[in-house]
C-alpha positions in Angstrom: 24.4 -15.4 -23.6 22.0 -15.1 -26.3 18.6 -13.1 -25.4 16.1 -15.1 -26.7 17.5 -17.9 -24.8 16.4 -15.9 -21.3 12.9 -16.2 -21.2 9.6 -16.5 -24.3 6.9 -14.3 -24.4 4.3 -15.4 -21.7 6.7 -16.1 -19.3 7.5 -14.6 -16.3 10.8 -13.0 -15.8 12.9 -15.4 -14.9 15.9 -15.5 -12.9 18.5 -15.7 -15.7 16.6 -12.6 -17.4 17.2 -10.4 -14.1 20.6 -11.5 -13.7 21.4 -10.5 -17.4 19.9 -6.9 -16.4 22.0 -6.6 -13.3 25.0 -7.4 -15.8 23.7 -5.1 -18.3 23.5 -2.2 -15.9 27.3 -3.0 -14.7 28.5 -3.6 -17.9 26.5 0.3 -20.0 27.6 1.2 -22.9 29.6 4.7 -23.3 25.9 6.4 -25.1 24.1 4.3 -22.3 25.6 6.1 -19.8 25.5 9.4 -21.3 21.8 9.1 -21.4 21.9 7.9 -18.0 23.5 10.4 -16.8 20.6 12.6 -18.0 17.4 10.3 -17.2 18.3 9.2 -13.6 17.5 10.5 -10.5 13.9 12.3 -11.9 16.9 14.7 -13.6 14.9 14.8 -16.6 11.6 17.2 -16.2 10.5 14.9 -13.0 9.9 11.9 -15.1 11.3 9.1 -13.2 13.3 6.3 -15.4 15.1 2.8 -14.8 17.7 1.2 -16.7 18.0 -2.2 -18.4 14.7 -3.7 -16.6 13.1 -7.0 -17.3 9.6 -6.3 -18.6 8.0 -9.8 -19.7 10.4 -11.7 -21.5 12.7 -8.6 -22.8 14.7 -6.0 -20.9 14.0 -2.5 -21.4 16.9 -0.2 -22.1 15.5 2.3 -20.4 11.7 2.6 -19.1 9.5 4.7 -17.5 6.4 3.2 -16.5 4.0 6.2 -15.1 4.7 7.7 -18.9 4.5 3.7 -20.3 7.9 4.9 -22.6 10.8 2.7 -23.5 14.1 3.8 -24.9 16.7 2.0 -26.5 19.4 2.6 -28.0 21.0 0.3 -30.6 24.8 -0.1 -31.6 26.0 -2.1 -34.8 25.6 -5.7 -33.8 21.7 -4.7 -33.7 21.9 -4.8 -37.5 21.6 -8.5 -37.2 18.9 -8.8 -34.9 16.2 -6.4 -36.6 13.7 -9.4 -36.8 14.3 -9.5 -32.6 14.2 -6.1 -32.4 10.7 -5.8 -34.4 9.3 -8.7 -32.6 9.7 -7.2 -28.5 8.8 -3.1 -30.0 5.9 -5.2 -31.3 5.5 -7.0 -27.5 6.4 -3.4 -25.9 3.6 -1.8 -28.2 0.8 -4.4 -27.2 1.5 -3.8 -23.7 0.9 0.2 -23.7 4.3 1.4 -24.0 5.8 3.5 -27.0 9.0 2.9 -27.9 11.6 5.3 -29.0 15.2 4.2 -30.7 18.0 5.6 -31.4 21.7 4.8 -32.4 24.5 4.8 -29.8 26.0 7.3 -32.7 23.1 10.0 -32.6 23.0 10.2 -28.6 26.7 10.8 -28.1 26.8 13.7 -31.1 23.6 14.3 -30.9 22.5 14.5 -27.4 20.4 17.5 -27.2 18.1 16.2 -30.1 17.5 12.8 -28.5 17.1 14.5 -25.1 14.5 16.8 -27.1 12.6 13.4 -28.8 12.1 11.7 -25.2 10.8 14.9 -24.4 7.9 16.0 -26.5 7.1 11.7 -26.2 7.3 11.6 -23.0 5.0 15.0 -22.9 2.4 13.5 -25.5 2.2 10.1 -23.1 1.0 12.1 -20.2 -1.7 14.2 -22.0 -3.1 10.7 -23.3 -2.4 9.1 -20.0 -4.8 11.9 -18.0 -8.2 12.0 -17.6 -10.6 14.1 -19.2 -12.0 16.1 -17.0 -15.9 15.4 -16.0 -18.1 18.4 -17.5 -18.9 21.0 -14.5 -22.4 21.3 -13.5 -25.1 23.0 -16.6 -21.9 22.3 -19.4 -22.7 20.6 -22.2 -26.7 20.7 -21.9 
């Protein structure tokens, strides 16, 4: 089933796109589930992430929404699709989200890195996701 068959940008998610995701998330990938195995459950430093999720017209590898990251991690066949590829980080970025990716190749020999990346993002989302606090009474006058 070819992606960009599932739904155009504007669209809502359609009912092909979540079925696709539900496959996706039977059928991971051997570094998908290694990372899994470290995102899910709020394992990772509280941050709470989902797995192949339809988000407009794409599906987001992995996504947390409070810290508006997405993940994904790309295997050879994405060297033919690096126009696709550009195109929803491009869709991802427009709608608040920063978007980290790696090879399936660096997260299964490089795990701790990657887990180290998503990190210090992930850290750098919240302080520009909180408020600034108001000044206190007689600061700043």
């Amino acid at each position: 089933m070819s992606l960009s068959s599932l739904a155009k940008p504007g669209e809502r998610v359609s009912v092909k796109l979540r079925t696709y995701a539900k496959d996706l998330r039977a059928h991971q990938t051997e570094a998908e589930q290694r990372l899994w195995y470290h995102l899910r459950a709020n394992r990772f430093f509280g941050i709470k992430f989902k797995r192949q999720v339809p988000q407009g017209p794409y599906i987001a590898d992995f996504i947390s929404l409070e810290h508006r990251l997405v993940i994904e991690l790309d295997g050879g066949q994405h060297n033919d699709n690096e126009a696709y590829d550009n195109q929803r980080d491009q869709w991802f970025v427009a709608e608040g989200f920063t978007v980290l990716r790696f090879w399936n190749h660096e997260v299964m020999q490089q795990t701790e890195a990657v887990l180290e990346q998503i990190r210090l993002t992930a850290e750098r989302a919240t302080e520009t996701l909180s408020p600034t606090p108001l000044p206190q009474a007689g600061e700043g006058t």
